[in-house]
C-alpha positions, 0 to 999 in steps of 0.5 A: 897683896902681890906687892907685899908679899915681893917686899916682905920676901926680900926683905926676910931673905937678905936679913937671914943672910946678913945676919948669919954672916955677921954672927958667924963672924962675930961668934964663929959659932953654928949654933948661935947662927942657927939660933938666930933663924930659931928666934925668927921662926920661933913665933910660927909656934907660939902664934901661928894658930891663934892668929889664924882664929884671930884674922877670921874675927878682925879686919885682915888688913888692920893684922897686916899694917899693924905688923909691917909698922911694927917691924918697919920700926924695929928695922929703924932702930936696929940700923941705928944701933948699927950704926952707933956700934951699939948693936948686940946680939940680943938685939939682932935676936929680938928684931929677929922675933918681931920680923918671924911674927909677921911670917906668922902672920903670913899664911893665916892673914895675907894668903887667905887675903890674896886666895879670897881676892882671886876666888876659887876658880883662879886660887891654884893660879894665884897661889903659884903665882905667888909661890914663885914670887916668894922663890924670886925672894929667896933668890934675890934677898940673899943676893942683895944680903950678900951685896950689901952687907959686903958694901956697907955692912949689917946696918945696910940691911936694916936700912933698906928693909926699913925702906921696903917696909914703909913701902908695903905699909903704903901699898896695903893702906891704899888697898881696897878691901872688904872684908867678909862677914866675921864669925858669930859674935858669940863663939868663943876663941879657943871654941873655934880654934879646936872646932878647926883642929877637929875638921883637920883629924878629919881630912886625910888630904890637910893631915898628909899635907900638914904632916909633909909640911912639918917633915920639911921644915924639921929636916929639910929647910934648916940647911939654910942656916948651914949654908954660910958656915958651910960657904965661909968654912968649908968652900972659902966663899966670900959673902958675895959668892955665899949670897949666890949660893944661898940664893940658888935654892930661890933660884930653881924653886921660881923656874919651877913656880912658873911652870907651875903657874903655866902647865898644873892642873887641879889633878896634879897638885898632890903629886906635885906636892909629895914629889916635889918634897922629895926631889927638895930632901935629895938635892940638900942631901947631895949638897952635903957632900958637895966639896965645890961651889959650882956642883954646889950651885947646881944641886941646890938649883935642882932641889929648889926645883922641889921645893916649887912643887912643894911650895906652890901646891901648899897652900892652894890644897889647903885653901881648896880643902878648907871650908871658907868659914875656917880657913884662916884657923886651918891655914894658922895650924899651918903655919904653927907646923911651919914653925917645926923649924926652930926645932930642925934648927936648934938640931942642925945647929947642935949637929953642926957642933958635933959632926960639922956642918956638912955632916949635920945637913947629910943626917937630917936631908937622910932622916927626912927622906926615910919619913917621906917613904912612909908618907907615900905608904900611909898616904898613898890613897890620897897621893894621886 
């Protein structure tokens, strides 16, 4: 589950990045780079907790490699219509959709997995773990985004995720798994699905959690889609030098998972979580006033510092909250508020077109911060 979720990571991050290149270049327009994240995200809506009702019913493993071929095939046929320069934007747009359903997946499938694997006594440990190999990811992915897009151009990517792909396909076929027992036979989907919602309004941690997580992804982690219009408008960056700075967030984010992994204690994890937020909101904000690529670099490090505080406690609340009969269904919501993105990108995108890039980053690291002052007011009995 480790390995898979190294592969996948990788291979989403250096997607984002080449994609984003290639339709600035081909459109020179904000708003359709970001509605290409949107097309990615856009399935954490509509799937995200059904899929976690679902994976509590069917094998987790048969979800999974269901997923990677389908998408291991979609990376095929877009690196041949690349490569026939046949290749439109609609296309891009749906291989990205078929890449966000597996991130969909991700929460409510593959963590419950990995959390169930290590047993409560070592989640906290698995979980950072695994935040910070997502954090390598996003370091690394835009690095070899930017690389190889430079080199051999967008159909490279595809390439190499199609390979990656088949990797994981191999690593989770040959895992040994069993499964746990599935729920009643006779409990209905959408039964079980609002039983979960209804545990959820009941517990004040997963509600501030779930309210935290949609905070960010509304106005904190869109940025991203700025930062190669940002890097190619505003700072003169070539992909290579876009691709660093894109990964720099990764960067710091996995320094911090590590300390994370090595020092957290259960007594820490919720302040890590809402501070580390925080700290993420402060860093993108002076990003979007920065005029060079090195003040850049190192904002975005610090801010990546956040978003491991963020990130690693994340799931592991969740999962230690949750009872274990339900916690696919509630790590789904999860990622169902995960999928605010598509929403903070459609703005920053719309921002962009009025104020530019960098102003639009500025307005919603801003708003986000003024949200994450009444969390710790709302919240504050939990917040310890």
């Amino acid at each position: 589950m480790w390995a898979v979720g190294l592969i996948y990571g990788t291979v989403r991050w250096l997607e984002v990045l080449a994609v984003a290149v290639f339709v600035f270049e081909l459109t020179d327009s904000p708003f359709i780079v970001s509605l290409m994240l949107v097309l990615r995200m856009s399935p954490m809506i509509f799937f995200g907790g059904l899929i976690g009702v679902l994976a509590e019913k069917i094998n987790r493993r048969q979800l999974l490699l269901i997923g990677f071929w389908g998408v291991a095939t979609s990376c095929a046929v877009l690196s041949l219509l690349v490569l026939t320069d046949e290749i439109e934007l609609w296309h891009i747009g749906l291989g990205a959709f078929l890449n966000g359903m597996i991130w969909s997946a991700d929460y409510a499938v593959r963590r419950t997995l990995l959390g169930d694997i290590a047993g409560n006594n070592n989640v906290g440990v698995a979980m950072s773990l695994d935040s910070a190999t997502t954090n390598v990811t996003r370091m690394l992915g835009p690095l070899l985004g930017g690389v190889i897009y430079a080199a051999i151009g967008l159909q490279g990517t595809y390439l190499v995720g199609l390979v990656l792909f088949s990797s994981a396909i191999y690593f989770i076929q040959t895992m040994t798994y069993r499964p746990g027992p599935a729920l009643a036979m006779g409990s209905k989907f959408f039964t079980d699905l609002r039983e979960g919602l209804r545990y959820i309004r009941s517990n004040r941690v997963i509600t501030m959690v779930l309210t935290v997580t949609v905070v960010l992804n509304f106005f904190g982690f869109p940025f991203v889609a700025m930062v190669p219009v940002i890097g190619n408008e505003e700072l003169g960056l070539n992909p290579v030098f876009i691709g660093m700075l894109a990964s720099a967030e990764g960067g710091g984010a996995f320094v911090g998972a590590i300390f994370a992994t090595l020092f957290a204690q259960p007594g820490h994890y919720r302040r890590l979580f809402v501070y580390g937020a925080t700290i993420f909101l402060c860093g993108i904000l002076v990003f979007s006033f920065s005029s060079g690529f090195t003040v850049s670099l190192v904002v975005l490090l610090i801010g990546g510092l956040g978003v491991a505080g963020f990130s690693t406690m994340q799931a592991t609340i969740m999962y230690l909250e949750a009872p274990p009969e339900m916690r696919s269904r509630i790590l789904g919501v999860l990622a169902f508020c995960i999928g605010a993105s598509p929403i903070g990108l459609l703005n920053v995108g719309w921002l962009a077109e009025w104020l530019g890039p960098s102003t639009a980053v500025a307005v919603l690291a801003s708003g986000g911060l003024l949200v994450m002052g009444w969390v710790f007011y709302y919240w504050r009995d939990v917040n310890h």
